[in-house]
N, C-alpha and C positions, 0 to 999 in steps of 0.2 A: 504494500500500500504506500503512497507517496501522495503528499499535501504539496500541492503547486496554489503558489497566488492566483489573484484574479488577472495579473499583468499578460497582457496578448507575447513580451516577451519572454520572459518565465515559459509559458507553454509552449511559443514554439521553439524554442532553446532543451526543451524536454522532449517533444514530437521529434524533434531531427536526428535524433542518431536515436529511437525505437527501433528495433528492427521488423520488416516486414509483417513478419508471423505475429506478432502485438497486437498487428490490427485484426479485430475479430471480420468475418466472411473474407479472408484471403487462407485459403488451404493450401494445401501441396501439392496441387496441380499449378496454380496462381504462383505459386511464391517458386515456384519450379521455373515455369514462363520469366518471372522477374527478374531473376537471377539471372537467367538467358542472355540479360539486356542489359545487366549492372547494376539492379536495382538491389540495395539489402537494408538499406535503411529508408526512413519517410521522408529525410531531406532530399534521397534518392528521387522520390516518385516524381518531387515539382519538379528536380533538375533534367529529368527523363520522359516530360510530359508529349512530348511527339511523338517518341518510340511506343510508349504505351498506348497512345492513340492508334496507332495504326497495327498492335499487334491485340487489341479486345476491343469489344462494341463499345459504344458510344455508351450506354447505362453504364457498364463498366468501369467506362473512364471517369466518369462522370463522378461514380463511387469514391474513385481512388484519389480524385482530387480534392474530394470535401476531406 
């Protein structure tokens, strides 16, 4: 369990180096695909956001960037 402030920097200083499998509805099929493409952390996904466009649907991505 870990208490993060209300600060948007706090959390996302926290979100960025989680790694993939943290986030709940990414399984092992998903976190397989990611890895493919160099994703293994959440700072990964923003910095990766083309790649992952074009390798899962739009709902998907759409997922991955909220």
């Amino acid at each position: 369990m870990t208490y993060l402030g209300f600060s948007e920097e706090e959390i996302t200083a926290f979100m960025d180096e989680q790694y993939i499998r943290k986030i709940p509805g990414i399984g092992k099929v998903n976190e397989m695909i990611l890895k493919g493409i160099g994703v293994q952390t959440c700072k990964d996904i923003v910095s990766k956001g083309a790649e992952i466009y074009l390798n899962f649907t739009p709902n998907a991505w759409s997922f991955l960037m909220s």
